[in-house]
Structure formats: C-alpha cells, structure tokens
Steps between C-alpha positions, in 0.01 A plus 500: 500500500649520172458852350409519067467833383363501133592804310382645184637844358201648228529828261179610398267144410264553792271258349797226493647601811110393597478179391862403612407610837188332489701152454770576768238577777355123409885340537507194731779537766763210583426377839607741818508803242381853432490630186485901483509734113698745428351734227826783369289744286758638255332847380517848632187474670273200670301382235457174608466559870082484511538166272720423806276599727177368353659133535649533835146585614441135341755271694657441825829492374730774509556763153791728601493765201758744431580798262823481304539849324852404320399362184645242396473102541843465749339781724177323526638164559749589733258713736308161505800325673545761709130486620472112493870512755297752698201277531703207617502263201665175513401461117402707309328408156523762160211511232357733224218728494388298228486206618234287664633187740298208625437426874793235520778687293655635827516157674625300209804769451541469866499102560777455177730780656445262858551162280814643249661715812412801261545863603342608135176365322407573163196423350358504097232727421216428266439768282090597421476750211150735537384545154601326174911446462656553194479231243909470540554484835527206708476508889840491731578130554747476792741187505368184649706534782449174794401674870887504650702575212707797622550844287723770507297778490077559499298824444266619755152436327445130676762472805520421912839554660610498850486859654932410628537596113380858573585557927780682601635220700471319199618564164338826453428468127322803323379558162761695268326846513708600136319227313194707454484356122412124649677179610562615835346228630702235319808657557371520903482097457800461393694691751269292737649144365871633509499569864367156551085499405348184423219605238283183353246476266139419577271403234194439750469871581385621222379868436231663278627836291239680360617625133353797345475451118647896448811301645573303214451728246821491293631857622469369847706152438725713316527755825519168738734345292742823509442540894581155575792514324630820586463427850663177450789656386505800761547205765814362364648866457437573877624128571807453280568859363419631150747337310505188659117458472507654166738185421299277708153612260677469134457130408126584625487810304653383182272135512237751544548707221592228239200261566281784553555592169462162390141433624371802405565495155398126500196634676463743228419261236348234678228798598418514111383121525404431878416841661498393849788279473710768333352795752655272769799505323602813384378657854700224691838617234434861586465439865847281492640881360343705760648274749860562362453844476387530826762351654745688243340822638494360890910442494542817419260660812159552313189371663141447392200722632264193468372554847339865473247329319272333665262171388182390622216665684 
C-alpha cells in the first residue's frame, strides 16, 4: 500500500484551518492508497487541537496533530517532515491553512508525477477574496504553464513530493531554519532540483486560497512586497555570499528602482484623469521600489517581520 501523508502547518485561523480540513478529509485516494493529515500547530499553546479533534470525530481517516512551540514558518514545516517520515510516508503532499482543495487534487498531482517520472508537483492556486477588493487590485494570475513543463523551484502552498526527498536514506532535505523572513520553501526546491529533483507543473490540481480583504490593503502589499523581497535576497546571501549575491541582485535592483519611478509618476497623473487606472499605477511604481529596497536591505542581512502578523480568522 502506498502511504500519502497530507500535511498542513496553521498559526492562529482556526476557522480556515476548518474548512481546509474539511476538504482534505473528502480527498479521493489513488488506487491501493492511504491518505493520513498531518496538522503542525505553530503557537505556544494548542489552539487548534479541539478544531482537530472535532473533525477527527467526523472521519475514518487518520489527523495526526502536533504542537510546534518554535515560532517560526521553517520550525513548523520542518516538524511536519519529521512527523510525516515517522508516519511512514511514501509522499507526502504540502498545503496552506487557507486553502480549500477539491476531492481529486491529490490524485491528479499524483498520476502527472507517475506519467512525467516527477519527484515534485506543483499546482496553481485560485485566489477567493472575502469581502470587496480594492478597486486597484487585480487577482494573482500564475503563468499558463502545460501539465509537464519542469521548474526549478515551487513554494509549498500547492505541492506532492516523494517522501525519498525528506528520508534519511534519501536526500534528507530540510527547510533552512535562518530564513524565518520567508522563501524557505523556494529556496528548499531548489536545493531539491540540484541534487537531481524532477519538479513539473500541474495545471489540473488546482487549489482554492481564501484572501482576506485586510490583506490587500496597501500597507499590507507594501509589507508583502518588502518580505518577499527581502527574503529573496537573504537566499542568495546564504547561497552565494553577500557580495556575490549583492552583485547577483543589482541589475534587479537598479531596473527596479528606475521603472519604479517611472510608473509611479506616470501613475500620478494618469490618477488625475482615470482614478482607477492611475491607482493601479502609481501603487504598481511604488511596489516596483519596495521591491528594490527590499532586496537592497536583504543583501545586506535585514529581514522582514511580515509573519508575526497574522491574516484571516
């Protein structure tokens, strides 16, 4: 029997962490499988465990919970490897607390990694805002990708990989616990496809991510913006050095700064006759700056606190 272990690592949305149990419990299992969940409660104390509880009481497959007092997202993710070696996966599958899958996501991930001879998946997520969006802002469109086409690197929110990733007696990968500022899990992909992961691209297995409108008010783009870049740049000093990823960042950085500029003061006056249009604008131009002074502020060891605050209910 082939062994999936699902796992999901939450901070404080009990009421997400609901509903995205509520939709794993309901996944449809490849032939001669058993799917378990793995639930990595990142908090000093078990919030979540009743939620965990309650719905256990609800189906006949297995919810292994467990309490991850180091805060931080590379503690929480990690501890779920651990537990998901412990339980004997032979895959094991990563997703958000706020996100919601449908009963074939696991399978179709599954049958492409079978079909491509993938050790990765990766999967685009849909995002739903709750509550009325900003006028300016657009939802996340991810690249039409074809089911196959093989990447270099994935985050964790939509993703099965074979457990010989994670084993001892296999390559023994492990989140980088000093990227507590974000893009651990990229940078964990990455080290995956130089020692010789396959990761493709599955546009069948798609995701839901529930999108609270507080997180697109502008001082949280601005904040995401800074974190993503900042991380982004903390991975290439830990890779290549400080210098040489400082070098590696400053065509990036200076495009960055010049047509940020640019935009935004186009967006400027184009707001005066088309508002929206010129919001869109001028935010996009000041979110092209944040970016390069993220990464400005990430080559030199800085890192964003993005993560103490937490979204969503």
């Amino acid at each position: 029997m082939t062994e999936f272990v699902v796992a999901v690592c939450t901070a404080q949305r009990p009421e997400m962490l609901r509903r995205c149990l509520e939709s794993l419990v309901h996944l449809t299992a490849p032939s001669d499988a058993r799917i378990r969940i793995v639930v990595i409660e990142n908090a000093l104390t078990p919030d979540s465990a009743e939620i965990v509880s309650a719905i256990q009481q609800q189906t006949p497959i297995e919810i292994h919970y467990r309490l991850e007092q180091r805060l931080g997202i590379p503690f929480a993710r990690n501890a779920a490897l651990d537990l998901a070696n412990a339980l004997g996966a032979d895959w094991i599958a990563l997703i958000d607390d706020d996100e919601y899958a449908e009963p074939d996501w696991l399978i179709k991930l599954y049958e492409a990694c079978v079909t491509f001879e993938a050790d990765v998946a990766n999967g685009p997520v849909e995002q739903i805002c709750v509550g009325e969006p900003p006028d300016w802002w657009t939802p996340r469109v991810r690249p039409c990708r074809p089911t196959g086409k093989i990447l270099r690197g994935a985050p964790t929110n939509n993703i099965l990989m074979r457990a010989h990733l994670v084993r001892k007696d296999g390559l023994a990968l492990r989140f980088d616990e000093r990227l507590l500022g974000g893009s651990e899990d990229v940078e964990f992909f990455r080290r995956a496809t130089r020692n010789g992961a396959k990761i493709i691209w599955v546009a069948e297995a798609r995701l839901r991510e529930e999108l609270p409108a507080s997180r697109l008010s502008v001082k949280k783009r601005i904040s995401r913006t800074y974190m993503v870049a900042t991380s982004q740049a903390q991975v290439l000093r830990i890779q290549q050095g400080a210098v040489r990823g400082f070098l590696t960042l400053l065509p990036k950085i200076s495009r960055g700064l010049v047509l940020g500029s640019l935009v935004l003061l186009c967006g400027a006056i184009v707001w005066i006759i088309l508002p929206t249009a010129g919001k869109a604008l001028f935010y996009g131009g000041a979110l092209r700056i944040v970016k390069a002074a993220g990464q400005i502020l990430g080559g030199f060891g800085f890192y964003s606190a993005y993560y103490r605050s937490i979204d969503g209910r």
